[in-house]
N, C-alpha and C positions, 0 to 999 in steps of 0.2 A: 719700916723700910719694906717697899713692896717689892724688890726686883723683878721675882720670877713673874707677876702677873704684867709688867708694863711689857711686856714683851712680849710675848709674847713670844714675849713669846715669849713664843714661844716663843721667845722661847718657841717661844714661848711657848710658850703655852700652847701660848696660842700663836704662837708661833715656835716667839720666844724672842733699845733700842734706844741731847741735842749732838749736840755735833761732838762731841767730848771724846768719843771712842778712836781708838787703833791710830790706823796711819793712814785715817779718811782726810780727802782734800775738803774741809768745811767748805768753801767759797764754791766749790761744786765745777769749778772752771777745768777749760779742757786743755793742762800746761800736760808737757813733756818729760820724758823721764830718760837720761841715759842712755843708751842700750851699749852692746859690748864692742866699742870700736868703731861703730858706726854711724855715729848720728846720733838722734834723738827718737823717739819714738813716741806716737801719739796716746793718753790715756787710752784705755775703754771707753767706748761711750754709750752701749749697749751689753747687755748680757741675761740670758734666759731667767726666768725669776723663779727660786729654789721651791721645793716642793714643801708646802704644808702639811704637816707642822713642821718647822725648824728641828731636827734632832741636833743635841749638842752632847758631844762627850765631855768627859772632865775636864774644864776649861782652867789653869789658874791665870790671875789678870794681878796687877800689883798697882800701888798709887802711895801720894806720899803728901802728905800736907803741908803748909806753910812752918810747922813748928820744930819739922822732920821726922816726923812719925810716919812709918811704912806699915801701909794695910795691903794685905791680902785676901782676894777674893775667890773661892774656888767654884764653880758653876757646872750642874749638869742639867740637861733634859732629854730622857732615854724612853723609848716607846714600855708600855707595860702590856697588862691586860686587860681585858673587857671588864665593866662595872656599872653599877646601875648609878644613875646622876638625874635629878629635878625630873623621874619618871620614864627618865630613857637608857637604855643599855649603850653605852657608847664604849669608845675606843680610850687609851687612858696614855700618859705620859708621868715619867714619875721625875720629880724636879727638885735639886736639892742647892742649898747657897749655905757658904757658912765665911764669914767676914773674922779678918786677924786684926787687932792692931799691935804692931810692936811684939806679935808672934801668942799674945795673947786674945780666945775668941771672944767677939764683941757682937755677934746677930749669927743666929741660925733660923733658917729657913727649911720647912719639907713640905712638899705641895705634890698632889696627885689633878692633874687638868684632864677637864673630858671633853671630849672630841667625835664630832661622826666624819666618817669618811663619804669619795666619792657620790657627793664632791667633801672634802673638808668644809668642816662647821665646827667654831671652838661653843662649847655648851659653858664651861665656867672650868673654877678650880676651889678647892677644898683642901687646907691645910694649917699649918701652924707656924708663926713666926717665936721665937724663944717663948716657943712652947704654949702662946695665944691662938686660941683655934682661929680660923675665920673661914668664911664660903664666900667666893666671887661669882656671881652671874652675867654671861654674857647680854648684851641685848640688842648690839648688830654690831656687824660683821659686812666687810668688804674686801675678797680675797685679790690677792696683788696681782695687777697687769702680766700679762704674760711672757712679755718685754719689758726688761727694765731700764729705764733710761736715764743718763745722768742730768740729772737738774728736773727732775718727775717729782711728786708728792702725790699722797691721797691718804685718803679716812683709813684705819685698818678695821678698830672697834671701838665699841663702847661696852662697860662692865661697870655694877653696883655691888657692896661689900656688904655683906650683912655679918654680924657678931651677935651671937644665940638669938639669931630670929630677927635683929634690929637691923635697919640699914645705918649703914657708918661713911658712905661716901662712897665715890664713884670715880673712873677713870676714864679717861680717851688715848685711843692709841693712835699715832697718826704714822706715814713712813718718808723719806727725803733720801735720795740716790744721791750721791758724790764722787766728783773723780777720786781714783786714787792709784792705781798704775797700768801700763798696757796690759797688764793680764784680769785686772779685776776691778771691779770699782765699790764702793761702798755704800751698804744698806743702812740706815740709822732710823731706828724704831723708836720713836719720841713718844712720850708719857707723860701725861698731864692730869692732876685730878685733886679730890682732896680726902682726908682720911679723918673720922674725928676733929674737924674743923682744922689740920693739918695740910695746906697747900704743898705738891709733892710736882719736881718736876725733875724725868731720867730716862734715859737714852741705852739703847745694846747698840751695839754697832756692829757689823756682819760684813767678813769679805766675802764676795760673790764674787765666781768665775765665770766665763763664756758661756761653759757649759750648764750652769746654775748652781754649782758646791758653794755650801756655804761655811763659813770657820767665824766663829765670836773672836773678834782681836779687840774689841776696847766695850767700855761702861763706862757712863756717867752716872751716879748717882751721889745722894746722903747719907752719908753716917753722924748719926748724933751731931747734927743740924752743919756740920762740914761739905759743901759738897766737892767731891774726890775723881779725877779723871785715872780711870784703868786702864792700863796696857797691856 
């Protein structure tokens, strides 16, 4: 399980993302919501797009499978310090996942992502999944429109894994905007790639405000070959 790096983001990371997350409108359509006494009120349809990298504080997400088993998922990704990474001094994020099942833990994740600033450029990330080192290299990068708009998509990245020197597989990050209420609409950071001949495919999902705040409200991914929607 690769959370922290489909994401980038970050996360993700590199940032730090299908549709599986929060309380995103998947069909992307622009229905109404409520308001208090008055009517109805239109989605968001636009709102600023959040500053790279994604920081995320302690996030818990919960899911529960077919069998009735309840996983919990805790998720950080917090600014660190400078480090040297593939011959550059860049900027670092320290990122951390540790998966419950049934209140017992099932995957830990600690990943340190490097990054330059001004403009953001995610460099890769370096870490260990239950304690499997591995180094991800980015190899492009397309930072998100300025505007985000509901029913938008585009490329985010692309990254290659390598394990003691070997490459192991590779990822694509792409992104898809969706309604989701008059104050904010939903960012979902898609992930596609494969691992050790492993086809892997998972989602963060990010409320975004007018103003561009962003808060993780859901995750789609696998655990031990289940895949699991977080709330």
């Amino acid at each position: 399980m690769r959370l922290t790096t489909y994401l980038c983001v970050a996360s993700i990371l590199l940032i730090s993302g299908c549709g599986g997350g929060g309380s995103s409108n998947a069909s992307g359509s622009d229905s109404t919501t409520s308001g208090n006494g008055s009517g109805t009120q239109p989605n968001l349809k636009s709102a600023t797009a959040p500053s790279q990298p994604m920081s995320v504080s302690s996030t818990t997400l919960t899911a529960t499978d077919s069998s009735g088993n309840t996983y919990t998922a805790t998720y950080s990704s917090t600014p660190g310090g400078m480090a040297m990474f593939n011959g550059q001094n860049a900027d670092t994020s320290q990122i951390s996942l540790t998966v419950w099942r049934n209140g017992t833990v099932v995957s830990t994740e600690v990943d340190t992502a490097y990054y330059l600033l001004n403009p953001y450029s995610p460099l890769g990330l370096a870490g260990t999944t239950n304690a499997a080192a591995w180094t991800a290299y980015v190899t492009s990068f397309t930072p998100f429109p300025s505007t985000l708009t509901v029913g938008a998509s585009g490329p985010v990245l692309s990254g290659t894994y390598y394990v003691d020197g070997v490459e192991v597989g590779g990822l694509t990050e792409t992104y898809t905007v969706t309604a989701d209420s008059p104050t904010a609409l939903a960012l979902n950071i898609n992930a596609t790639g494969s691992i050790n001949g492993t086809q892997v495919a998972e989602t963060l999902t990010f409320s975004i405000t007018n103003g561009g705040a962003s808060t993780l409200v859901g995750a789609q991914i696998t655990v031990n070959g289940t895949t699991l929607t977080f709330q």
